[in-house]
C-alpha positions, 0 to 999 in steps of 0.5 A, spaced: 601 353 761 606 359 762 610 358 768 615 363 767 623 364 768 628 361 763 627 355 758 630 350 763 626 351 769 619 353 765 620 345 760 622 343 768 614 345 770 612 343 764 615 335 766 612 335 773 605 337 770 605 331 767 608 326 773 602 329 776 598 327 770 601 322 770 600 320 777 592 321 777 592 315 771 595 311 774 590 312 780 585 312 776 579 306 778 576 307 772 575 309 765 570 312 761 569 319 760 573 320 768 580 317 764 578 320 756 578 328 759 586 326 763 588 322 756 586 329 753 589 333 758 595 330 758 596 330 750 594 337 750 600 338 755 605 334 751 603 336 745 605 344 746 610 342 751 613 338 744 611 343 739 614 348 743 622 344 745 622 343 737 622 350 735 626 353 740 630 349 745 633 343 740 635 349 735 638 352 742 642 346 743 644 344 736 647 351 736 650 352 743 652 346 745 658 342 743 656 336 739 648 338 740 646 335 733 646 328 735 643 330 741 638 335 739 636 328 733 635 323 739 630 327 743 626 328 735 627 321 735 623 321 742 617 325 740 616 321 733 614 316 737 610 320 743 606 323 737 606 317 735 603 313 741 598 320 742 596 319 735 593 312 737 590 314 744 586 320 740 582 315 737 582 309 742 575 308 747 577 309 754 575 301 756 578 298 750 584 294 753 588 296 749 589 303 752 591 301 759 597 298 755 599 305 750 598 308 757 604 305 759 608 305 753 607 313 753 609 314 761 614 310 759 617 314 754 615 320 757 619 319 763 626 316 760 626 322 755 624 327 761 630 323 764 634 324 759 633 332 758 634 333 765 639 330 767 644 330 760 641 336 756 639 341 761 646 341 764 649 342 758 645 347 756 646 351 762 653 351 761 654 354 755 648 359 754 649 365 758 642 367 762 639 372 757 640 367 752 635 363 757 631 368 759 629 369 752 628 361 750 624 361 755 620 366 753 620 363 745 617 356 749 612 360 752 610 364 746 610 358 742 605 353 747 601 358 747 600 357 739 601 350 738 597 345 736 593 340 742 592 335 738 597 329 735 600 330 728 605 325 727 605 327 719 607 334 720 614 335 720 618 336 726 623 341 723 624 348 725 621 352 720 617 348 719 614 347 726 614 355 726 609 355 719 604 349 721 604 349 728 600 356 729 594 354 725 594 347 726 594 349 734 588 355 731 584 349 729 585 345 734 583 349 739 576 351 735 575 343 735 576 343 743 571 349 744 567 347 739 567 340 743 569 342 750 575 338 750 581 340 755 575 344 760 575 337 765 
């Protein structure tokens, strides 16, 4: 989950995680409990990594990089509909069959705003942050993962104060429904 170094090379890892995860579904011959617990898996992951770029970077990028708001609302735009597409695979059987093709409505998704962030976001970040102030968003993503929630909440709102307020008990309850029914311990 924390992988250290600045914002952009901890969110890059972040990316290739759930490639990687991604690749394994796709690999996946069958469903039941093996393609539930990588559903789970990969929600976790993008849920915090979500929680996390909500608070910090797309604030980041509306402060440091020139015309960063319209940017910063796309990619918010993005995640409504991830969330929203994590929201309906939570609750799906894996072998109903419907769930093969919200799968692929989520890698793809996923993939064209990682695209995105990798190639037009990071590269305007880098230029106009100085390193320390990297350094430090990476360290407030890291911090934030670690209390985020690892459940959809597609009705809570995405806006920064927000986030910062709900988040860390909506992850605190999250977390002890994933204990309690060992969720994410694949």
């Amino acid at each position: 989950m924390g992988h250290g170094g600045n914002v952009i090379e901890e969110l890059t890892t972040d990316h290739r995680e759930v490639e990687e995860m991604f690749g394994r579904i796709k690999a996946t011959t069958g469903g039941g409990q093996e393609l539930r617990d990588l559903i789970d898996e990969v929600t976790i992951e993008l849920v915090r990594h979500s929680v996390a770029e909500e608070q910090y970077l797309y604030p980041a990028v509306r402060e440091h990089v020139p015309g960063g708001g319209p940017l910063a609302d796309k990619e918010l735009q993005d995640h409504e509909r991830v969330e929203e597409i994590l929201k309906e695979l939570e609750g799906a059987d894996p072998d109903d069959p419907r769930t093969g093709p919200l799968l692929q409505r989520l890698m793809a998704e996923v993939t064209e705003h990682v695209r995105d962030e990798e190639d037009h976001l990071f590269p305007m970040l880098r230029q106009s942050c100085s390193a320390e102030a990297l350094d430090d968003l990476g360290d407030k993503i890291r911090r934030a993962k670690s209390m985020a929630p690892t459940r959809p909440h597609p009705s809570t709102p995405s806006t920064p104060a927000a986030s910062k307020l709900l988040a860390p008990g909506a992850g605190l309850v999250d977390r002890a429904r994933d204990f309690v029914t060992g969720r994410g311990k694949s």
